[in-house]
C-alpha positions in Angstrom: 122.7 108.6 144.7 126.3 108.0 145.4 128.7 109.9 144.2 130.8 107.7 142.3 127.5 106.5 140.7 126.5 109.9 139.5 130.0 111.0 137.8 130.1 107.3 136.1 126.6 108.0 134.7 127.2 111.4 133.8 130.4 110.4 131.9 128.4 107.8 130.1 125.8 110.0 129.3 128.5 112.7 127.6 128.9 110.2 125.1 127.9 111.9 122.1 125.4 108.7 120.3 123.7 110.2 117.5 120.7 108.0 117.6 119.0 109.6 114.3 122.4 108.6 112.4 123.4 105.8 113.9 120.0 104.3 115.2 120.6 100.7 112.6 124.4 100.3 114.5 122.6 101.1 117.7 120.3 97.8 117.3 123.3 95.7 116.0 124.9 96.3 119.4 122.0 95.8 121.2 121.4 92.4 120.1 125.3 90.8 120.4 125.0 92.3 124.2 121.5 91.4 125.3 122.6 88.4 127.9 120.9 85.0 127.6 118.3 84.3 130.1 119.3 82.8 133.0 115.9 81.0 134.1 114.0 78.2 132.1 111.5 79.1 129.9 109.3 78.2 127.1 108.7 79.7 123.7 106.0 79.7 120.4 106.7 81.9 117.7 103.9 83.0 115.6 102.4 85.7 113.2 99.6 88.1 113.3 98.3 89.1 110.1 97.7 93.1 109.0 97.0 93.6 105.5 99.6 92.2 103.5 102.3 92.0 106.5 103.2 90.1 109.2 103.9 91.7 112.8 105.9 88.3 114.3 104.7 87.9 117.9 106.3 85.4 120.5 104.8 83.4 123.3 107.0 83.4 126.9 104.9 80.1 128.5 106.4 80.0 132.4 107.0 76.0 133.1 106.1 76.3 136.8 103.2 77.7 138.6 101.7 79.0 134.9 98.2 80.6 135.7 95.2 81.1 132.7 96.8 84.5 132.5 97.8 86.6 129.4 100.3 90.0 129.1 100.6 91.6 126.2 104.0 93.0 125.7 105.2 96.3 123.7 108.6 96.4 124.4 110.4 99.9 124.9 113.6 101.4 122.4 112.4 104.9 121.7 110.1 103.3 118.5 113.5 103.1 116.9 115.1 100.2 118.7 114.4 96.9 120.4 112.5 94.0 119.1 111.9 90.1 120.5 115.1 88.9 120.8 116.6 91.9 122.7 113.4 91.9 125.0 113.8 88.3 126.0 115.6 88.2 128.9 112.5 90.8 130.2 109.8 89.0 129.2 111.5 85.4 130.5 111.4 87.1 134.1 108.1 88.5 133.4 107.0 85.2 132.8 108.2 83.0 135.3 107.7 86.1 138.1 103.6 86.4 137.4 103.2 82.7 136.1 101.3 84.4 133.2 101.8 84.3 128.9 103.4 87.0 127.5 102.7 87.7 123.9 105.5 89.9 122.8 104.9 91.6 120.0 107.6 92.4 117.3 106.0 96.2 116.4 107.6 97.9 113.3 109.8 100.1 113.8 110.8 103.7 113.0 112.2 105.6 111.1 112.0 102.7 108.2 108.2 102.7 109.8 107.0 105.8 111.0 103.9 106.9 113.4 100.9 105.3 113.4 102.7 102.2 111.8 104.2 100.9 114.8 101.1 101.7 117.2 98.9 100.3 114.7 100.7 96.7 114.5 100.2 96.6 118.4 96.6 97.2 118.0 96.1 95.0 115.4 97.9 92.3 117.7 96.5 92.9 120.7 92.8 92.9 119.1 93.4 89.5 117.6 94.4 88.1 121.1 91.6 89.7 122.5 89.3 87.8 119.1 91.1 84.6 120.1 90.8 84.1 123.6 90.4 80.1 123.2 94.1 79.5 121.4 95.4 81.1 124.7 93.0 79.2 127.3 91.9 82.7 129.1 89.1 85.1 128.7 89.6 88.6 127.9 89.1 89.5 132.0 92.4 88.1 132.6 94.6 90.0 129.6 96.9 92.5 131.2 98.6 95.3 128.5 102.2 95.7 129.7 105.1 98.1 128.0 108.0 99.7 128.9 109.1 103.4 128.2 107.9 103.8 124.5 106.0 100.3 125.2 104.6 101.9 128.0 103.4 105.2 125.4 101.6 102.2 122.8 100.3 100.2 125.9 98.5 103.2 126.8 97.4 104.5 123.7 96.1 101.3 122.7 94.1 101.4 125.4 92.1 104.5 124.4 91.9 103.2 120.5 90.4 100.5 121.8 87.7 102.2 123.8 87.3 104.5 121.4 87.0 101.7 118.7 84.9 99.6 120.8 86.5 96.3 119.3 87.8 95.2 122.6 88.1 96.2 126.0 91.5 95.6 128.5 90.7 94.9 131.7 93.9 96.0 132.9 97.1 98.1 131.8 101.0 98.2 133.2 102.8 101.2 132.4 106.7 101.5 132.9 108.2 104.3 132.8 106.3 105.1 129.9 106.5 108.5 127.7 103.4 110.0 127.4 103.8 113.7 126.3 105.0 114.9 123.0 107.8 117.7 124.2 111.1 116.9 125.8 112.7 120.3 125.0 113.8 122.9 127.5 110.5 124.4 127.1 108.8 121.0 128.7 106.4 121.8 131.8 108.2 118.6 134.0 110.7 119.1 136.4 112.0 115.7 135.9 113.0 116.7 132.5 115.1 119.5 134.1 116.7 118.0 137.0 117.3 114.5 134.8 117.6 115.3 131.1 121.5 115.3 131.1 122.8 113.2 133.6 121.0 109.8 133.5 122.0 107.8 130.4 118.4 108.6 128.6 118.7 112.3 128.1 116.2 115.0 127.3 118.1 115.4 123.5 118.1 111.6 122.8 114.3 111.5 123.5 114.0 114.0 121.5 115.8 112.4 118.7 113.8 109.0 119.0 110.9 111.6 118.7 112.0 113.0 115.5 112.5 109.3 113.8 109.3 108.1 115.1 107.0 111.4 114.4 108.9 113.5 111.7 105.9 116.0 111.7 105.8 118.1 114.7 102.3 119.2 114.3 101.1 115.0 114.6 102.8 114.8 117.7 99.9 117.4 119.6 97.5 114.0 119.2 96.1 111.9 122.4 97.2 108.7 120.3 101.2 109.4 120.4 100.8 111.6 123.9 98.1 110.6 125.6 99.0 112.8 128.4 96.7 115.8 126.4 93.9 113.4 125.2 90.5 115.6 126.5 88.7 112.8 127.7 90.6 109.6 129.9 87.7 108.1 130.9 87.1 104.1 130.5 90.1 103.0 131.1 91.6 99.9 132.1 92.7 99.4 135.9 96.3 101.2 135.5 99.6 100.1 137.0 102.1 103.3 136.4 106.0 102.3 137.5 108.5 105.4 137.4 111.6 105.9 138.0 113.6 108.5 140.2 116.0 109.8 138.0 114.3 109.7 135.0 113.2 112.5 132.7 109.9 110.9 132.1 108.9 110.3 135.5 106.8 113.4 136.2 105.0 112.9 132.9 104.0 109.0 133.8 103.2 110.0 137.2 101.1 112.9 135.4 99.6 110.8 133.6 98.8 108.1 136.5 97.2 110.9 138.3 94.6 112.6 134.9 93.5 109.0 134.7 92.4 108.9 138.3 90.8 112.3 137.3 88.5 111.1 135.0 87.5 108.0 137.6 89.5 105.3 136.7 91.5 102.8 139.4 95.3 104.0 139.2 98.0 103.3 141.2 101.3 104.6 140.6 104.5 103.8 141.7 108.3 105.5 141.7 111.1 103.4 142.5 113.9 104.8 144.4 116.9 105.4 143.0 116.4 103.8 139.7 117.5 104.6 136.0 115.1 104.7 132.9 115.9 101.2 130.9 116.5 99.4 134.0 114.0 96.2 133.4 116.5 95.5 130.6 119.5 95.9 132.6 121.0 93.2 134.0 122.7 95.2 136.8 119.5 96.1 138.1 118.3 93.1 139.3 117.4 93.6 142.7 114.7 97.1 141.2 113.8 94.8 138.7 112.7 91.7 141.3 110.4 94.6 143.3 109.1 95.7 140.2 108.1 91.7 139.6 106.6 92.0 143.7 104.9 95.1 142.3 103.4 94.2 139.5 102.0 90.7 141.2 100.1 92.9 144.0 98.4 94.5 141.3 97.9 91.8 139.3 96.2 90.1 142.6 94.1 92.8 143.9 90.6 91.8 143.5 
């Protein structure tokens, strides 16, 4: 990394943000900068029933080259921040770069809504796509589950629920950057945490603060279904996409991850891109990692 890069990010990362005070101002900001997207797309807003509530869920349709292909999205923020609106711009590109759907789903979020609240609102989504095939024009073979960074944590935990549920079965699963262990401390077994946890916008304290808000109790944390990284058994799951980034503090712990699921028989392939920050799919200066994540991502998608 250049220089000049590296004492710009470590300046920005100095920046004291108490997320666990400040975490509602956080997702005010968020939404007044998130840019409009700058390619065409189409849209259907709709709700998905659980219990009493409604998780709000929003349909990217591409207007060119659109295939009989679904994602579902869980979009990244730490649990804490991020919804549709601010996730737009991603899922746009997603759309019109794979020519598939993408059902992005509008999870609750923490600390208002704490674990399993959140996870359980993407299950219950993704489990009534997967009941509905027919209002989507697909079949359940060709449903991809796609998240980013805490996204990439439900994707994969809703993976195993759903095998060990047996209600529905994905085919396939994208994982970005995701977090899949439960301890970002100094006492954390990855070297990425180390070497990135200060330096690199996302730090090892902040994750550990979005922690906190998201699973106040310590002891819940040691469970496969908010770190799947420990779960005993890995097997059955879906074909696995894993997209890291260099100087990230969860990269080891994705590419960990990437590499117990092979363990346990499953068809993984992982990926780190090259001088790349965590966040960077939502960041419009990242264009040109994001377009070969897009290149990525369509390989897999294509393999037979």
């Amino acid at each position: 990394m250049k220089p000049l890069k590296r004492i710009t990010l470590r300046a920005l990362s100095s920046i004291d943000v108490n997320i666990k005070k400040n975490y509602k101002l956080f997702r005010k900001v968020q939404k007044i900068i998130t840019p409009s997207p700058k390619i065409p797309y189409r849209t259907f807003d709709h709700k998905v029933m659980s219990g009493d509530r409604e998780i709000p869920i929003r349909l990217f349709i591409p207007k060119e080259n659109r295939k009989d292909q679904v994602m579902i999205f869980f979009h990244g923020g730490g649990w804490v921040t991020g919804d549709i609106d601010t996730y737009t711009p991603v899922c746009a590109n997603l759309a019109e770069g794979t020519g598939h759907t993408i059902v992005s789903v509008d999870y609750a979020l923490a600390p208002e809504n704490p674990y399993p609240i959140g996870l359980m609102d993407c299950y219950t989504a993704a489990k009534e796509i997967f009941q509905n095939i027919d209002l989507l024009g697909t079949t359940s073979e060709n449903i991809t589950l796609i998240g980013d960074s805490a996204g990439g944590n439900l994707a994969a935990v809703v993976s195993l629920m759903a095998r060990d549920k047996g209600e529905f079965h994905p085919q396939r699963q994208i994982l970005i950057y995701p977090a899949t262990y439960h301890d970002h401390s100094s006492h954390s077994p990855f070297r990425s945490v180390q070497e990135n946890g200060e330096d690199f916008i996302l730090t090892a304290e902040r994750i550990e603060d979005y922690m906190d808000l998201y699973v106040p109790d310590k002891a819940a944390r040691k469970t496969p279904y908010v770190a799947p990284l420990i779960a005993d058994d890995l097997s059955s799951q879906p074909k696995t996409l894993i997209i890291t980034s260099e100087y990230d503090p969860l990269r080891d712990e994705g590419e960990a991850y990437g590499k117990r699921l092979r363990s346990f028989g499953n068809d993984v392939r992982i990926f780190q891109m090259k001088d790349a920050l965590h966040g960077y799919m939502n960041n419009p200066l990242s264009q040109d990692v994001v377009e070969h994540t897009i290149e990525i991502i369509n390989l897999f998608l294509n393999e037979k």
